[in-house]
N, C-alpha and C positions, 0 to 999 in steps of 0.2 A: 375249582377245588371241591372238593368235598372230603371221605375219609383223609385221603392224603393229597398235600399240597403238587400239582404238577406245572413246572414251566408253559406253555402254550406257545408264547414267542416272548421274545425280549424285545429290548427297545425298540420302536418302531415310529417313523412315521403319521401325521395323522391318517389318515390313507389304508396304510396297512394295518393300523390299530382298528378303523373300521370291519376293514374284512374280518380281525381276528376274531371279534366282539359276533360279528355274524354267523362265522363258521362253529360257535361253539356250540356243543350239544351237553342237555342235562343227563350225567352221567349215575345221578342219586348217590347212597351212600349218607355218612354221617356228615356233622357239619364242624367244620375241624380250622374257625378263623385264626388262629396263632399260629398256625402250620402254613397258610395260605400270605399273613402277614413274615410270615419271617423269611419265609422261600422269595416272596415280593421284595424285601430288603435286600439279600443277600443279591439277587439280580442287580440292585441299584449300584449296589456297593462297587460289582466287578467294575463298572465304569468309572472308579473313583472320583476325585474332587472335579468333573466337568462344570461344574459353577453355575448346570443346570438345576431348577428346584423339581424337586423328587414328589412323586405321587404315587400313592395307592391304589388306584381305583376297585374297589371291593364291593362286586356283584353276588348277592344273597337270599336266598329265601326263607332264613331262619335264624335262630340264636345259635350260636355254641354248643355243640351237643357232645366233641367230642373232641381231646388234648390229647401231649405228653403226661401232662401231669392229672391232679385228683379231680380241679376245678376246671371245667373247660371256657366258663364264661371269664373267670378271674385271669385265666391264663393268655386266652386273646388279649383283654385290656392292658397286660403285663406287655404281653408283643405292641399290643399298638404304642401306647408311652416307650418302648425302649426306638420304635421305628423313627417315633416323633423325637426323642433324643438327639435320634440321627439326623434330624434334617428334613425326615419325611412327611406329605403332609396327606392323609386319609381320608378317601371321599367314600362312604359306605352306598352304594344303591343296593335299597333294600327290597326286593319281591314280595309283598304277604298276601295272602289268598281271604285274610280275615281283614278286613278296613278296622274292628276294634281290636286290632290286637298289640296293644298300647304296650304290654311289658317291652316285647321284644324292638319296637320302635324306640325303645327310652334304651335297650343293649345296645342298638347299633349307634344311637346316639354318642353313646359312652365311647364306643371304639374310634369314632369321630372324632379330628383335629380338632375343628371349630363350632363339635355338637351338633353341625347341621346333618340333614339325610334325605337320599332323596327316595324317593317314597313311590311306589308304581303297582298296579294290582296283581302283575302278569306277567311273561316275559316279551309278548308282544310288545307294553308298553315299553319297553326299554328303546323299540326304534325313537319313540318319539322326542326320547331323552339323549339317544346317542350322537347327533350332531355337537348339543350343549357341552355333554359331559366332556367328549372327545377333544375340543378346543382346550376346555380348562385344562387337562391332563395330557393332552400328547406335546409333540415335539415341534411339532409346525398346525398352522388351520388345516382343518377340513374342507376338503372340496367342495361346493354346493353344486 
C-alpha cells in the first residue's frame, strides 16, 4: 500500500503468500495505514465466520502520513482497534532506514495487537523474516 490501499492477492496459502511477499515492488507514494488496514479487513471479512483467526500482516517503512480524515496517525489506530474488534490480530513489520528512529517504532507499536513489532533495516532483511512471519500468519507451513 501506500497512497491508496490495493488488494495484491487474497487468501492464500503459505506458499503462495511467499511468492506474494517476493513479487512485490515499492511503488512510493504517501503512507496511508487505515486505508491498507481496512481494505485488509474487508478481505477477511468476505470469507466470513471460517473459525479461522485472522491476521494482518502490515509491511512498512514509515508512520502514517496520509488518511480519509484530518489525523492520519490517529486514524490508522481507530482502523487497527476497530480490525482488533473484529477478531483480527496485527503484526506490523516495520522498515526504517534510521536504527534511532524511536517515535515512529513506539506508532507501529500502537497499531500492534500485542504492541510487539518487528523491526528490520531494509527490505532485503525481510527474507530473513519471511519464513517466521509466514507460519504465524498464513494458512498452512511454509515449505523449507
Amino acid at each position: 500500500f501506500s497512497t491508496r490501499a490495493q488488494i495484491v492477492r487474497y487468501l492464500n496459502p503459505a506458499e503462495q503468500t511467499i511468492a506474494a511477499i517476493e513479487s512485490l515492488d515499492y511503488t512510493g507514494g504517501t503512507t496511508n495505514h487505515q486505508a491498507a488496514i481496512e481494505m485488509c479487513q474487508e478481505t477477511l471479512l468476505l470469507d466470513g465466520d471460517s473459525g479461522r483467526k485472522n491476521f494482518i500482516m502490515m509491511i512498512t517503512d514509515g508512520i502514517s502520513t496520509f488518511s480519509s480524515g484530518s489525523d492520519a496517525s490517529q486514524d490508522a489506530q481507530v482502523a487497527a482497534r476497530q480490525a482488533e474488534q473484529e477478531g483480527t490480530f496485527i503484526v506490523p513489520v516495520f522498515i526504517r532506514k534510521n536504527v534511532n528512529d524511536i517515535l515512529s517504532k513506539q506508532f507501529m507499536s500502537s497499531l500492534s495487537t500485542d504492541g510487539a513489532v518487528f523491526d528490520v533495516s531494509n527490505f532485503s532483511s525481510l527474507t530473513n523474516l519471511r519464513d517466521i512471519l509466514v507460519e504465524q500468519v498464513s494458512c498452512s507451513e511454509a515449505q523449507k
